[in-house]
FIBA-675943 format. One record per residue (C-alpha): residue in one letter; x, y, z. Coordinates in steps of 0.2 Angstrom, whole numbers, padded with zeros to 4 digits, always signed. Layout:
AXYZ ...
***
This chain:
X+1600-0487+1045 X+1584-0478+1052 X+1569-0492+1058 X+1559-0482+1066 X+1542-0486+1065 X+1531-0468+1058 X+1512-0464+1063 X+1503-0463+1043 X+1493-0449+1052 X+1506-0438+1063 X+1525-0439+1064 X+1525-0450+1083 X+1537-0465+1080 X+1546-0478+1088 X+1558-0466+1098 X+1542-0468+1110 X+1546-0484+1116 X+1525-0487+1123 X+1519-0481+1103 X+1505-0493+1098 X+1500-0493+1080 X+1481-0500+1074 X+1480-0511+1059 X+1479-0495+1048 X+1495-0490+1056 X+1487-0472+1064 X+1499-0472+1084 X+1489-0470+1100 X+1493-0454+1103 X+1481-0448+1089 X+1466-0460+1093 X+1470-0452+1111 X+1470-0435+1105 X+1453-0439+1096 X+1447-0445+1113 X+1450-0429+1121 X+1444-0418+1108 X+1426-0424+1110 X+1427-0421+1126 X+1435-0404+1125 X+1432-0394+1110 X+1415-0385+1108 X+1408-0375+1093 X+1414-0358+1091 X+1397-0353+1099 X+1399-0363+1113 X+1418-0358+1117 X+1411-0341+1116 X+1397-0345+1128 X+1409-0354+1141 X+1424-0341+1139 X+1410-0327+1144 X+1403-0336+1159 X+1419-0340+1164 X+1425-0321+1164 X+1411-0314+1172 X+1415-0328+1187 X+1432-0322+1189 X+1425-0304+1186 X+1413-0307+1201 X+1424-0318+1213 X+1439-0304+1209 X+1429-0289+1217 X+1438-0277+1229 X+1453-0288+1227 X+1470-0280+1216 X+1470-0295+1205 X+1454-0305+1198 X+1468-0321+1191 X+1484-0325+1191 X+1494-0328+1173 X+1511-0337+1172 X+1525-0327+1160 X+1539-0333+1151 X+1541-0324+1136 X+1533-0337+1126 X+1521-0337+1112 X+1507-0346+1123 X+1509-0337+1139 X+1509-0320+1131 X+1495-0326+1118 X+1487-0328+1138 X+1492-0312+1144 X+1483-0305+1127 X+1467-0313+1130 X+1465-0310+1148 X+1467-0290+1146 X+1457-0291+1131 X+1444-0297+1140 X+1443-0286+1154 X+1452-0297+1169 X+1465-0289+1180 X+1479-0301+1179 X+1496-0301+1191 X+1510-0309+1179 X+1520-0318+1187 X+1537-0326+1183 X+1549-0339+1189 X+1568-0334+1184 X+1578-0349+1186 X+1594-0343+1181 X+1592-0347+1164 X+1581-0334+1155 X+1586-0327+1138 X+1592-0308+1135 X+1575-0310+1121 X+1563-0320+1135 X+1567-0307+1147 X+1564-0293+1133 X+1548-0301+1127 X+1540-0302+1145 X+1545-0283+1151 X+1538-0278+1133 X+1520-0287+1135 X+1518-0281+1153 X+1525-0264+1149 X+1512-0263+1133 X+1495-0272+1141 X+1497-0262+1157 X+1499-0279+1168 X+1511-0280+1185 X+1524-0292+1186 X+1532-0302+1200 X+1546-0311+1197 X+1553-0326+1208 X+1571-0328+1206 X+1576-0344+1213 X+1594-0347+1222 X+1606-0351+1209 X+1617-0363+1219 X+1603-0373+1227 X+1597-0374+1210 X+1609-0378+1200 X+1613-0390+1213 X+1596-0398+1210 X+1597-0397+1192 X+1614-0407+1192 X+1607-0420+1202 X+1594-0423+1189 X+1608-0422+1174 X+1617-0436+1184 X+1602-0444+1187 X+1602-0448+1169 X+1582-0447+1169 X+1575-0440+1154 X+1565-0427+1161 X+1580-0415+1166 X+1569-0401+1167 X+1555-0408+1182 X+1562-0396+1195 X+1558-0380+1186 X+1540-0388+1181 X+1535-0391+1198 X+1543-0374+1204 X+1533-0365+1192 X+1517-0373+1198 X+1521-0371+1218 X+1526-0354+1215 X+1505-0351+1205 X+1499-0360+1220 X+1507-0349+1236 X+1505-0333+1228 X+1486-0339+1224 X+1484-0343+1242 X+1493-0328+1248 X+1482-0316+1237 X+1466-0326+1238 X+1465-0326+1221 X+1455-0342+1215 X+1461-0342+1195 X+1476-0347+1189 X+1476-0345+1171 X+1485-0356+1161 X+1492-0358+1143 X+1492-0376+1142 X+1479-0380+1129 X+1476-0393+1120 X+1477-0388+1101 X+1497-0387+1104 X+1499-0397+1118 X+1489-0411+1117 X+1502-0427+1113 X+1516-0430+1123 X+1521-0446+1130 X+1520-0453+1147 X+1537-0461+1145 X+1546-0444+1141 X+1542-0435+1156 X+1536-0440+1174 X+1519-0432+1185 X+1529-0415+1191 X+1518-0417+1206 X+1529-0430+1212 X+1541-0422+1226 X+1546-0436+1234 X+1553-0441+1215 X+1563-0423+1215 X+1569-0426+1233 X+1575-0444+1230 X+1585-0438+1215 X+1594-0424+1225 X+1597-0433+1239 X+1606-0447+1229 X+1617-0434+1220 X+1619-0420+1234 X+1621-0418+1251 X+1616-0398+1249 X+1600-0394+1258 X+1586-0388+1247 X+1580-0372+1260 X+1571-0359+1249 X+1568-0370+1233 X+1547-0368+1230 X+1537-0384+1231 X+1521-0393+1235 X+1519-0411+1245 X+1503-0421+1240 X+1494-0413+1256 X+1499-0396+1250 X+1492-0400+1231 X+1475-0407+1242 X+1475-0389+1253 X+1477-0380+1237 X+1463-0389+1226 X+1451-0394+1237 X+1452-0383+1253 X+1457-0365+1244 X+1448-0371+1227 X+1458-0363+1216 X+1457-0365+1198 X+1466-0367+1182 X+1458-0360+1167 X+1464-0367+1150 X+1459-0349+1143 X+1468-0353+1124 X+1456-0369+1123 X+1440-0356+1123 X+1448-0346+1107 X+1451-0350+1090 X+1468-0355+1094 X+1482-0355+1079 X+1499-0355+1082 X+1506-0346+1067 X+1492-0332+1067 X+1495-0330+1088 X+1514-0326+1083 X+1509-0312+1070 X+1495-0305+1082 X+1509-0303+1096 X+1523-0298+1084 X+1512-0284+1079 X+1502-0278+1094 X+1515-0281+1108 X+1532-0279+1099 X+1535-0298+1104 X+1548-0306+1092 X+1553-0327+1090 X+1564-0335+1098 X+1569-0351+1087 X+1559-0364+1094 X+1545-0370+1104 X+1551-0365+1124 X+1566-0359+1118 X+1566-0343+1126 X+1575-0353+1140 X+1593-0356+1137 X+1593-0372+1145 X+1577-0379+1139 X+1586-0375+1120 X+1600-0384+1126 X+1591-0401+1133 X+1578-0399+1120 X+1588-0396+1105 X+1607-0406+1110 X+1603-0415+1127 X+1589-0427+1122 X+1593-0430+1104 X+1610-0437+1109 X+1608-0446+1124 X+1589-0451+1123 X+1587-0451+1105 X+1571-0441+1106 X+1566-0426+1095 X+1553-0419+1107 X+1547-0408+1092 X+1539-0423+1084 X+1526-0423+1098 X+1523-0403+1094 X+1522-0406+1080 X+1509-0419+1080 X+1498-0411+1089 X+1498-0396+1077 X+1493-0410+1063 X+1481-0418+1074 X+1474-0401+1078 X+1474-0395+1059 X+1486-0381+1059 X+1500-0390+1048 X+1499-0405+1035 X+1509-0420+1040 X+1523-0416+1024 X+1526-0398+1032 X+1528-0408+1051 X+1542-0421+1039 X+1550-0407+1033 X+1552-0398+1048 X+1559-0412+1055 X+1571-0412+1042 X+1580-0399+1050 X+1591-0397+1066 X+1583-0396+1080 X+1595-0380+1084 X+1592-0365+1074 X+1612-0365+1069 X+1628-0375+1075 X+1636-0359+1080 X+1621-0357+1091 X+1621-0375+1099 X+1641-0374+1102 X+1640-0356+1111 X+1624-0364+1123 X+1634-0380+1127 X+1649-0371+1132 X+1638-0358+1141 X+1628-0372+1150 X+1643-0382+1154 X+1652-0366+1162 X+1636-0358+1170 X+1637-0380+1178 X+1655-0378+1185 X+1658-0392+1174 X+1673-0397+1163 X+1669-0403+1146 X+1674-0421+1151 X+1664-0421+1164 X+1649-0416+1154 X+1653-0430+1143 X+1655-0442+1158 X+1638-0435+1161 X+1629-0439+1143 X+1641-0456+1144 X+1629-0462+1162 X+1615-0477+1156 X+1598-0470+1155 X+1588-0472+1170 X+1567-0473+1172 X+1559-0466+1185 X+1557-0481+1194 X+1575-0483+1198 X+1572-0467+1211 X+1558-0466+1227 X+1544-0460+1220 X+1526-0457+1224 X+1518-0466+1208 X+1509-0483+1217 X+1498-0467+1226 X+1497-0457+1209 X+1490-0472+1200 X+1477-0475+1216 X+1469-0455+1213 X+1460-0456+1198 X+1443-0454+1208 X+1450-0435+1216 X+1458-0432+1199 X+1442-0434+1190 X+1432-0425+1206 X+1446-0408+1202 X+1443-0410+1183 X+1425-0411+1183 X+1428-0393+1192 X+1439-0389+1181 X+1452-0388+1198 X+1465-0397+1185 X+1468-0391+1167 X+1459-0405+1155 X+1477-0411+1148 X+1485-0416+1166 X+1467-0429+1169 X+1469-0433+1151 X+1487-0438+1154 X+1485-0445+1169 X+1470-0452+1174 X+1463-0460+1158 
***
């Protein structure tokens, strides 16, 4: 019999173990979501105002260099939406990517197509696939739910060395907030946190990580504060809607869907859609698709319905991903359910970096007030 505990107003519920309901029964996430909208969201004259001071500063600080900003690619709906908009607005974007061995035929597709279409160079990191899958073990074993923390904080270190190597001071991101906006702590951990990823892999390997992209806490510091680069939540200065972004890239850039939301990695389908429903009894689209309610693109009946529905777009799909996964692992299948079979684990049973986290809300709220942090990472962490 299900007990969990339903937010009246989005879809969170008691699978988040921290949920806190009012006497109305509306969750924390939406009074937190509220929060952060009056401090973010402007009139549609104003967003236009900001996103056209904010172009021309990038325009201005980007002269007689090859590339004005930097964009992030995946083949997604957000980062495309981003690669849209910066072209659109006259910036010279370098697109770059991080293939981490696990990029879809269709993620791979959508990416060449949207560079090939808005005229934008691509650089691609491909990461060593035995260190990595070595580090990505290590974190299954480690039986923590956020399995996918090492390519998060790759991603990020990669945006920050090619910033500095470039001198490009812009990094423009497709985090937003009308998308993005709930998700709680206790599902994932600060990405920032290498001495976390370290402690894991060192408990579970003896493989040295040598060419694996990262960033200490000094390196973060260096980046932020010395070389002042700067994240740009570009999608938070448009009118953004999930549903009409689809159909404006399916018809302008060729760009087709790929089942779910960061699906266009195998992997992340995998863990998202098989991984955390069965051994974490999560449904990580519940927080998705709250935000969507919160922000007004769906009603809450449309989020219930959805929810109604596998998490995998079919079981043919899910059993040809988990015998891909477990292959592309080295594993056998009883070792993958030895795996799923491990007690879950928090992120305090590993050598962290989370006493000095909670001690930097001072420098975070200095790097958000200039915008040296996208709004959702102070929100999340410094509030």
């Amino acid at each position: 019999m299900d007990t969990k505990k339903i937010c009246v107003r989005c879809v969170m519920d008691t699978s988040d173990q921290d949920i806190r309901f009012d006497e109305k029964g509306t969750c924390n996430h939406c009074r937190k979501y509220d929060k952060l909208m009056e401090r973010e969201i402007y009139s549609r004259e104003e967003k236009q105002q900001k996103l056209k001071q904010i172009t021309n500063k990038i325009k201005e600080e980007g002269k007689n260099k090859e590339y004005d900003c930097i964009i992030g690619v995946s083949g997604g709906v957000d980062s495309t939406i981003v690669a849209y908009t910066v072209k659109k607005l006259g910036l010279r974007p370098l697109a770059v990517h991080l293939d981490n061995g696990w990029d879809s035929e269709l993620s791979v597709k959508n990416i060449e197509q949207t560079c090939k279409v808005l005229d934008i160079d691509l650089y691609t990191i491909v990461l060593d696939w035995e260190e990595f899958k070595d580090l990505q073990l290590s974190f299954l074993k480690s039986s923590f739910i956020n399995a996918e923390m090492p390519t998060d904080h790759a991603i990020m270190a990669v945006l920050f060395q090619i910033a500095d190597k470039k001198k490009i001071r812009y990094i423009i991101s497709g985090s937003n907030l009308a998308t993005e906006g709930i998700l709680p702590n206790g599902w994932v951990y600060d990405i920032k946190d290498w001495r976390f990823i370290e402690g894991i892999h060192g408990k579970f390997s003896k493989l040295k990580l040598k060419t694996f992209p990262h960033y200490s806490l000094i390196d973060l510091f260096y980046y932020l504060f010395i070389k002042k680069i700067k994240f740009v939540t570009i999608l938070d200065y448009i009118d953004y809607n999930k549903k009409d972004a689809v159909k404006l890239i399916e018809r302008e850039l060729g760009w087709k869907y790929y089942g779910g939301k960061h699906y266009e990695s195998v992997y992340t389908r995998f863990y998202q859609g098989y991984i955390l429903p069965k051994k974490f009894k999560i449904d990580k689209r519940s927080a998705h698709l709250s935000t969507l309610i919160c922000s007004g693109q769906i009603t809450r009946e449309e989020a219930l319905e959805e929810l109604k529905k596998d998490p995998y777009p079919s079981e043919e799909m899910m059993q040809e991903d988990k015998e891909y996964v477990i292959k592309k692992f080295g594993l056998t299948e009883e070792e993958f359910e030895k795996i799923m079979s491990l007690p879950i684990k928090s992120f305090k049973n590993y050598p962290n970096n989370n006493f000095l986290f909670s001690k930097l809300r001072l420098p975070l709220k200095i790097a958000y007030k200039f915008r040296l942090i996208p709004p959702i990472v102070y929100f999340r962490y410094a509030i």
